[in-house]
C-alpha positions as CSV (number, residue, x, y, z in Angstrom):
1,X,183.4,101.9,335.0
2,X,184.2,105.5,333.9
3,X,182.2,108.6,334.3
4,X,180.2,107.1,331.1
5,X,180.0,104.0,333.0
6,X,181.6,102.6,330.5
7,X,183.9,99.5,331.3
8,X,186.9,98.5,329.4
9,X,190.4,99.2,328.5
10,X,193.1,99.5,325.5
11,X,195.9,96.6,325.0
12,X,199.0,97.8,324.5
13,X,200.7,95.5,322.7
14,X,200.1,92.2,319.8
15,X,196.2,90.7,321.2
16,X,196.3,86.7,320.7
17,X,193.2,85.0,320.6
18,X,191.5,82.2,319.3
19,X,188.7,80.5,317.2
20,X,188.4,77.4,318.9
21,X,186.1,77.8,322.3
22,X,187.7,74.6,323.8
23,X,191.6,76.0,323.2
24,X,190.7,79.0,325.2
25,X,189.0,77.1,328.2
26,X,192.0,74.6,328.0
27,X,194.0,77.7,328.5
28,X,191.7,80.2,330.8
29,X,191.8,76.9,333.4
30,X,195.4,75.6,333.0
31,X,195.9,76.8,336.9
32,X,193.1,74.9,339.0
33,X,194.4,77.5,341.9
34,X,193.3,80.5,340.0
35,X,190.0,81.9,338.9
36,X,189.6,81.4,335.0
37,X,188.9,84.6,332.7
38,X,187.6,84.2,329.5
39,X,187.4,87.3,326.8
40,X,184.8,86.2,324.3
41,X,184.4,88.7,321.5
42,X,183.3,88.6,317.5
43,X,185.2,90.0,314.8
44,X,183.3,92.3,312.0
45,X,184.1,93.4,308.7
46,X,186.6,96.1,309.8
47,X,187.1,94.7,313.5
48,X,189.5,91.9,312.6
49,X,192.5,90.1,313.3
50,X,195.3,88.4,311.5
51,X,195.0,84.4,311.0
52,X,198.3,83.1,311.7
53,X,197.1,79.2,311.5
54,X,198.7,78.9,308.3
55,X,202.3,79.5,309.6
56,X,201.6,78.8,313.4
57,X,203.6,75.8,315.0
58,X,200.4,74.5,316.6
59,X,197.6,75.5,313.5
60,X,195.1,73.3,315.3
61,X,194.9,76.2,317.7
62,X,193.7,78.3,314.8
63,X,195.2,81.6,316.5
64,X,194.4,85.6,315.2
65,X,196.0,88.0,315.8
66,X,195.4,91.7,317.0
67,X,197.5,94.7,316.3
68,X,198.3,97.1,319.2
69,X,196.0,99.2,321.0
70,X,193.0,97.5,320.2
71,X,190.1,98.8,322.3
72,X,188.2,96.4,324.5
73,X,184.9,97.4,325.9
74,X,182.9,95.1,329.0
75,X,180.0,94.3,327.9
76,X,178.3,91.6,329.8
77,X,180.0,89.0,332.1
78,X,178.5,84.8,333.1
79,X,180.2,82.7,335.1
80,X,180.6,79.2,333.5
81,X,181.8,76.5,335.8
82,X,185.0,77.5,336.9
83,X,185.5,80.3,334.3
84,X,183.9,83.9,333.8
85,X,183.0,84.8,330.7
86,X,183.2,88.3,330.0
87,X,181.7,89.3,326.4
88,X,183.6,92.3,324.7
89,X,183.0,94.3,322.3
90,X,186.1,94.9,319.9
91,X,187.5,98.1,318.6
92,X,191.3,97.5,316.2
93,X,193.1,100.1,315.5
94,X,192.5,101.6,312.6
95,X,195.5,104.1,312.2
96,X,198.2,101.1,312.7
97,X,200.7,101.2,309.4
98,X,201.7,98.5,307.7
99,X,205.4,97.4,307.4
100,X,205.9,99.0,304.1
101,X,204.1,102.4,305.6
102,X,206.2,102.3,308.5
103,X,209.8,102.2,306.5
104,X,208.3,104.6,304.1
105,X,207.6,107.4,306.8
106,X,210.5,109.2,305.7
107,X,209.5,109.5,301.9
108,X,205.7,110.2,303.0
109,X,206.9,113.2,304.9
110,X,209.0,114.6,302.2
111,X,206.2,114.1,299.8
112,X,203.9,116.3,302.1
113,X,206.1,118.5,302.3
114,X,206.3,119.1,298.5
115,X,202.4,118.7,298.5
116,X,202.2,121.8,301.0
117,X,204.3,123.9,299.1
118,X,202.4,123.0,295.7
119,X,198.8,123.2,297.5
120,X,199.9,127.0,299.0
121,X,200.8,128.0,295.3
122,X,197.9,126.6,293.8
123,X,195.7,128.2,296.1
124,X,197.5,131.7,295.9
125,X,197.1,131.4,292.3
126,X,200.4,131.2,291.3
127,X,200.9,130.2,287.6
128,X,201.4,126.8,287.0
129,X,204.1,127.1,284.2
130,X,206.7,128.2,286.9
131,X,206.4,125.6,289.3
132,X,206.8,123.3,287.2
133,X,209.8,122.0,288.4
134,X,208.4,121.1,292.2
135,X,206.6,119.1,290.3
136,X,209.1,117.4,289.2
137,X,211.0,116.9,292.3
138,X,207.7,115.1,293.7
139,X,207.1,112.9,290.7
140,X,211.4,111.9,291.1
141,X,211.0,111.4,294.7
142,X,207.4,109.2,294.8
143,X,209.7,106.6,292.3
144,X,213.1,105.9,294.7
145,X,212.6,103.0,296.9
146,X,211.2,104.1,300.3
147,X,214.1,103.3,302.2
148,X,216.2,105.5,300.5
149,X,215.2,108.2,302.8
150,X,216.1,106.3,305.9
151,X,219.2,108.1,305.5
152,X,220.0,111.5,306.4
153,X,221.9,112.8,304.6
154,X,219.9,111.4,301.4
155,X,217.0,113.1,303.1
156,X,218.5,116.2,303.5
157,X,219.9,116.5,300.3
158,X,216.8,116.2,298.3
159,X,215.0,118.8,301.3
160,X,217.0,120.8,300.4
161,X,216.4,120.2,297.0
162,X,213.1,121.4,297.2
163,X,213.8,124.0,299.2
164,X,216.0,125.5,296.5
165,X,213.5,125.4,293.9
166,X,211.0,127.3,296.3
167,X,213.4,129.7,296.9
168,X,214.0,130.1,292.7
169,X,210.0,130.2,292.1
170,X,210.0,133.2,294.3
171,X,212.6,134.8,292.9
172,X,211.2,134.8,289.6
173,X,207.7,135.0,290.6
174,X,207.8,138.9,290.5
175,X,209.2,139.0,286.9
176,X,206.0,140.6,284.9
177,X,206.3,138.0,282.1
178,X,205.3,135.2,284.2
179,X,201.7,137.0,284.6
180,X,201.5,138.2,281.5
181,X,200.7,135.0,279.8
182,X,197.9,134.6,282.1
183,X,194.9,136.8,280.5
184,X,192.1,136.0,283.2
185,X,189.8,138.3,284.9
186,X,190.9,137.6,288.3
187,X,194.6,138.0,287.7
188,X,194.9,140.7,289.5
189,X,194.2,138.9,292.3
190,X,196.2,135.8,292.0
191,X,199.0,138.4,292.5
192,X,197.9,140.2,295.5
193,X,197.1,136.3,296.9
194,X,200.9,135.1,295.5
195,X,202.1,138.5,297.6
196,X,200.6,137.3,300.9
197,X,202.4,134.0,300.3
198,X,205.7,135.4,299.4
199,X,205.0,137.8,302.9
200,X,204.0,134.9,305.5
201,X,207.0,132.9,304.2
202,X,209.6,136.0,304.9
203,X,210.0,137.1,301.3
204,X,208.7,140.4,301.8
205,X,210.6,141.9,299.2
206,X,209.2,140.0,296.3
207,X,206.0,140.8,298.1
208,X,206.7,144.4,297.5
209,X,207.4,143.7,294.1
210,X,204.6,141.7,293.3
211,X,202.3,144.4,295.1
212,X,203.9,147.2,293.2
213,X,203.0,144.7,290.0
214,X,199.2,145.0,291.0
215,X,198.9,148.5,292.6
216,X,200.3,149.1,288.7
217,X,197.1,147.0,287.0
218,X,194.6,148.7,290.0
219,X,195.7,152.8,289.3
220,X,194.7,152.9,285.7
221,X,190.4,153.1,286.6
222,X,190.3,149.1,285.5
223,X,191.7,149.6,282.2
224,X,193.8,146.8,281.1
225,X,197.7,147.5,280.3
226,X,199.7,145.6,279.2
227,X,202.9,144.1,281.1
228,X,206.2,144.5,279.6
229,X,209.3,143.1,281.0
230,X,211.2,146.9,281.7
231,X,208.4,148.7,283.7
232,X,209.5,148.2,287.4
233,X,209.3,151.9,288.5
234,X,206.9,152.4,291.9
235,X,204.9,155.9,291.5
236,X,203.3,157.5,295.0
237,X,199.6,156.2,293.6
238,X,200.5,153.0,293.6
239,X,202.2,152.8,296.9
240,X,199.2,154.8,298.3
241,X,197.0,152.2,296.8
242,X,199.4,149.5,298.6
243,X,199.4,151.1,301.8
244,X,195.2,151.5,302.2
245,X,195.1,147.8,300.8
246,X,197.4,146.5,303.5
247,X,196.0,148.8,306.4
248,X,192.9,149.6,305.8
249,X,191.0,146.1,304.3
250,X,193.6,144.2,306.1
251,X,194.1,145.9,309.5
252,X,198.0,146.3,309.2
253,X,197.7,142.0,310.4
254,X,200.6,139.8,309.5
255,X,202.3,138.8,307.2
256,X,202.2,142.6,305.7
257,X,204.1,144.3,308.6
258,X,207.3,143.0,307.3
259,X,206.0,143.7,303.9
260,X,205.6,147.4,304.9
261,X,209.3,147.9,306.6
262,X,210.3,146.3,303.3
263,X,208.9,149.3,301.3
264,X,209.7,151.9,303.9
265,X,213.4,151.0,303.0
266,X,212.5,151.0,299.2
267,X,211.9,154.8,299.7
268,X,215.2,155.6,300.8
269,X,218.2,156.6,298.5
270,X,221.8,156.6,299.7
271,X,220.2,156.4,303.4
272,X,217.6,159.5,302.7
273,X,214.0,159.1,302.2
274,X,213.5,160.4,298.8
275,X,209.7,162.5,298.1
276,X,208.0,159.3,297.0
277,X,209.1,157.6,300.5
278,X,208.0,160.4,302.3
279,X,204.5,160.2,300.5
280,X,204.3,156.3,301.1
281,X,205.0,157.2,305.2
282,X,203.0,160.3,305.7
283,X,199.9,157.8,304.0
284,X,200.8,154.8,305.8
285,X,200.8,157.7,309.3
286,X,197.4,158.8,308.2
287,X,195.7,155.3,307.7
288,X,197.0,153.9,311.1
289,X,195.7,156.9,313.0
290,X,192.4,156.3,311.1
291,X,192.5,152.5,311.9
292,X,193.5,153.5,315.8
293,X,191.2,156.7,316.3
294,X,188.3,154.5,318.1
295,X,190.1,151.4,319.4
296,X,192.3,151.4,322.3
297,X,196.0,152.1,321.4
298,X,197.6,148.9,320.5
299,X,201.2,150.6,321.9
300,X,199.8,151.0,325.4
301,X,202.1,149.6,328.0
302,X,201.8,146.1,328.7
303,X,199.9,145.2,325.6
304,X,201.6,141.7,324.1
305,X,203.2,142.0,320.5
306,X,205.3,140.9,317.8
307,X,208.6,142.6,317.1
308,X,210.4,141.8,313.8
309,X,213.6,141.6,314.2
310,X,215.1,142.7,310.7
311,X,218.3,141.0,310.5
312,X,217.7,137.4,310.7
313,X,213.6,138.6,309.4
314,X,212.4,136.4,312.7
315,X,208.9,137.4,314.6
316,X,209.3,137.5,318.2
317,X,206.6,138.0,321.7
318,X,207.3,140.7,323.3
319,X,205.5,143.1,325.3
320,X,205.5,147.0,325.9
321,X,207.3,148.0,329.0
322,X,207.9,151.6,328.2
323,X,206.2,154.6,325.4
324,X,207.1,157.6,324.3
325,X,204.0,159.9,323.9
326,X,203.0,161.5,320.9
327,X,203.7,159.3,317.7
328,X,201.7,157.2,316.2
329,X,203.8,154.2,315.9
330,X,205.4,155.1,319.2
331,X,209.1,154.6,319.9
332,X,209.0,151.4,322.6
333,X,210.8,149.2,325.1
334,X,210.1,145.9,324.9
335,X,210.6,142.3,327.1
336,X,210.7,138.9,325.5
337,X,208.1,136.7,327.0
């Protein structure tokens, strides 16, 4: 027995057993030299087995059988003659698949797949008229035979498949007319939800866009404008309201790091920061010191982090092995974990 004094144990592999008492005995005491064990058990509405008598060589031995890992618990034991009956209780295994789940792994896993993209959308609030054709994808791919994505490379093709049409939602998902046929109150926050989404995926450009997009609806007092397709130019307001939206209610936490390089570089023009680029740093400067001013510095040596490597836009661990005093977002030497 365990700590739980519990007894019993988990078979492995296919359980055989029987409904016919006298078939088991015959069996339990085939060997006169050895004592005779006897597993007596009863099958419930979900504890069952499979009746094979129906295709069995011998169907007078009316055999069931158990799928694997079937739980078996002691819980009282007799001795009968020659032969100890142990009553157990019976536990199947519920999460065993069927034949057809088992060759359709494959499909089911490229169908969640599509069903976590869609459900991250939906929940960001993204509007349903432009992804529209994941949609599609998913209702193609539940209708090929399951086995067609035993193979690779058809598996891979139609990943990437998806992943294409991803990548094409987010590249239009910043284009104003796609929000401007959606007229609800709480649009502006479908896009600053659709931002965070485009950010924790490593789109932080469209995440600028789509912030600059809702900074725009936010700086006018409330007042509804309209969105037409050729306004795209950021003013300092708007990136001010960006910057204490990301630092200030959101503590600077990811994804919006990235997002924040990604509109540092906006400022620049032909490698200079340009006035409104210098506004959107001194406020982001001014917030962090704010955010910092009674909690201990987040730079200090030997604090862990995340560095973002820009290139190939990858988060990595690091942590601080040297600082250089006196800026706020302090110049650093770093070792990967």
């Amino acid at each position: 027995a365990d700590h739980y004094n519990v007894k019993g144990g988990v078979e492995f592999g296919f359980m055989s057993a029987t409904l016919d008492r006298r078939v088991a005995i015959q069996y339990a005491s085939s060997k006169r030299d050895n004592a005779a064990i006897l597993f007596e058990m009863q099958m419930g509405m979900i504890d069952r087995g499979a009746d094979l008598s129906w295709l069995s060589q011998y169907p007078h031995e009316r055999e069931v059988l158990f799928a694997p890992l079937s739980a078996l618990e002691v819980l009282t034991q007799h001795v009968e003659g020659q032969v100890c009956v142990v009553s157990i209780r019976l536990s199947v295994n519920l999460q065993a698949l069927t034949i057809e789940q088992v060759v359709s792994k494959m499909q089911r896993s490229h169908l969640q797949l599509i069903d976590l993209l869609q459900g991250n959308m939906r929940f960001a609030g993204v509007p349903p008229s432009i992804t529209a054709p994941l949609q599609q994808l998913r209702l193609q791919a539940s209708h090929k035979d399951p086995s067609y994505y035993n193979v690779a490379q058809h598996y891979r093709e139609d990943t990437n498949r998806v992943l294409d049409a991803q990548k094409k939602i987010f590249d239009n998902i910043a284009d104003m007319r796609v929000w401007a046929t959606d007229e609800g109150f709480d649009r502006k926050a479908k896009m600053r939800r659709t931002a965070m989404l485009c950010a924790s995926v490593g789109e932080h450009g469209k995440a600028a866009d789509l912030l600059t997009l809702w900074s725009g609806l936010n700086t006018r007092n409330g007042t509804k404008v309209p969105i037409t397709p050729h306004r795209q130019k950021s003013l300092t307001p708007e990136w001010d309201l960006i910057a204490e939206s990301l630092i200030k209610q959101d503590g600077m936490h990811a994804p919006w790091p990235g997002t924040l390089v990604e509109l540092i570089k906006r400022g620049k023009m032909s490698g200079k920061l340009t006035a409104e680029g210098n506004a959107f740093i001194g406020t982001v400067q001014r917030m962090v010191e704010e955010m910092l001013r009674d909690r201990h510095p987040p730079f200090s040596i030997g604090a862990d982090v995340l560095v973002l490597l820009d290139e190939e836009q990858i988060w990595e661990h690091a942590r601080i092995s040297r600082v250089r005093d006196g800026i706020v977002a302090p110049l650093m030497t770093y070792t990967k974990w």
